[in-house]
ZASETI-729088 format. One record per residue (C-alpha): x, y, z; residue number from 1. Coordinates in steps of 0.001 Angstrom, whole numbers, always signed. Each point is the difference from the previous one (the first is absolute). Layout:
R        u        v        w  resi
R        X        Y        Z   NUM
...
// end
This chain:
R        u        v        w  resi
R     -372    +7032  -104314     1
R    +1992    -2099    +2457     2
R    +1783    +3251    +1184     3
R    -2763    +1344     +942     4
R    -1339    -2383    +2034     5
R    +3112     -545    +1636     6
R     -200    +4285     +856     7
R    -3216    -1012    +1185     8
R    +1106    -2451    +1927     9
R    +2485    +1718    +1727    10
R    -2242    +2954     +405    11
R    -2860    -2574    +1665    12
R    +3086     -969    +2402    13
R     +917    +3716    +1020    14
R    -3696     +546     +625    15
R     -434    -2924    +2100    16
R    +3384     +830    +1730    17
R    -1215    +3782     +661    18
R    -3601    -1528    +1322    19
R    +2061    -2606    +2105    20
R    +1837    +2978    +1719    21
R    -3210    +2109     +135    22
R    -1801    -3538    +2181    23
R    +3342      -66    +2104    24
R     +279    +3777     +647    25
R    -3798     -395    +1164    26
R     +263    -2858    +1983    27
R    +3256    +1578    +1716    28
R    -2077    +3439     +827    29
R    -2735    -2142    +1353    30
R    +2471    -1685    +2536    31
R    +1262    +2974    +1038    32
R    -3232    +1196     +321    33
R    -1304    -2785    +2322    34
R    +3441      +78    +1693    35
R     -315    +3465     +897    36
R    -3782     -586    +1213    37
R     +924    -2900    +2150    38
R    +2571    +1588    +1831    39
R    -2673    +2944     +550    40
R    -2120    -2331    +1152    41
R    +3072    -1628    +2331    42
R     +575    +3338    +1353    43
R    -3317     +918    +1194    44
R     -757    -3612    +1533    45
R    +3765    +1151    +1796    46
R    -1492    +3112     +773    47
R    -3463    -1472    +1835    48
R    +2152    -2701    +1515    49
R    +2197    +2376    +1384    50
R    -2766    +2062    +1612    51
R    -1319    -2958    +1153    52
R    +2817     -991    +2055    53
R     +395    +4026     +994    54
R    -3422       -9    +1532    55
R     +572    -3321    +1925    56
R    +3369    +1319    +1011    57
R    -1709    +2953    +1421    58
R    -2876    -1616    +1539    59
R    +2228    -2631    +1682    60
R    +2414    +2882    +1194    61
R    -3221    +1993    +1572    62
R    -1034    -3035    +1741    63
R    +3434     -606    +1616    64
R       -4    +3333     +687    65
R    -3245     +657    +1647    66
R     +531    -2926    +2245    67
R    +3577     +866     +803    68
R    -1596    +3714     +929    69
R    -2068    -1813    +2630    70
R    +2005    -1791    +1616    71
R    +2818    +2706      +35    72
R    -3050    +2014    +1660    73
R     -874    -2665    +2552    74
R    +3702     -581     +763    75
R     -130    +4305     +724    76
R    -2524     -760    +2155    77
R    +1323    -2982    +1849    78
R    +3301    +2414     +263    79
R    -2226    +2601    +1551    80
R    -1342    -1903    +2540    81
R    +2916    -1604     +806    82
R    +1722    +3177     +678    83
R    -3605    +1221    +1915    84
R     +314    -2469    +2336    85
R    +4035     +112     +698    86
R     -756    +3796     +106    87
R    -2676     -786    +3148    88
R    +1899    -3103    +1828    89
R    +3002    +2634     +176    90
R    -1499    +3194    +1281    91
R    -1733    -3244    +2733    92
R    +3439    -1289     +862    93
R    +2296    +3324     -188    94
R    -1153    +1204    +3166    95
R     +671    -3013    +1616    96
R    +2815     -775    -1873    97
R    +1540    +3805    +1522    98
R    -1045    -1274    +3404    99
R    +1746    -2984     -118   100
R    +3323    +1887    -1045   101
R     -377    +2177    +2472   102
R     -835    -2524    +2663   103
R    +3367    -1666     -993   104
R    +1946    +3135     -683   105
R     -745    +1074    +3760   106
R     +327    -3030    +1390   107
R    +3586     -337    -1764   108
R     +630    +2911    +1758   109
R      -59    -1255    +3683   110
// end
């Protein structure tokens, strides 16, 4: 009988060798598992972040712009008046500006 229980013995081993591998196999599936679901989970907290950041991005960028529109419309208007008002103080002064050459141009003359 003492073959046999050393068959069984060896047989009790391979079983407990094939469950052993069947435990590890599991466990290794289950990390892989988790693995894959935490980098999911990475990706989409990425994702939000990143849209996050976008919409700041944007809203800081329509800020600077709308203020930069402003003043580059008060500066227009600044221009405009500016060139208003050389516009008037020359069509004022030409004539007597003409005058004067004359005057001189004449007088040069004699």
């Amino acid at each position: 009988m003492d073959p046999f229980k050393g068959q069984g013995g060896i047989q009790m081993l391979l079983t407990a060798e094939q469950e052993a591998q069947h435990i590890v196999s599991m466990a290794r599936n289950l990390r892989t598992q988790r693995l894959k679901q935490a980098k999911e989970e990475a990706e989409k907290e990425a994702a939000q972040y990143r849209s996050h950041m976008e919409d700041e991005y944007q809203k800081s960028i329509s800020e600077t712009t709308g203020s930069s529109g402003s003043n580059v419309k008060r500066l227009e208007e600044d221009t405009e008046a500016k060139i208003n008002h050389l516009k008037t103080s020359t069509s004022k002064v030409s004539s007597e500006v003409v005058d004067m050459l004359l005057k001189k141009r004449t007088g040069n003359n004699k």
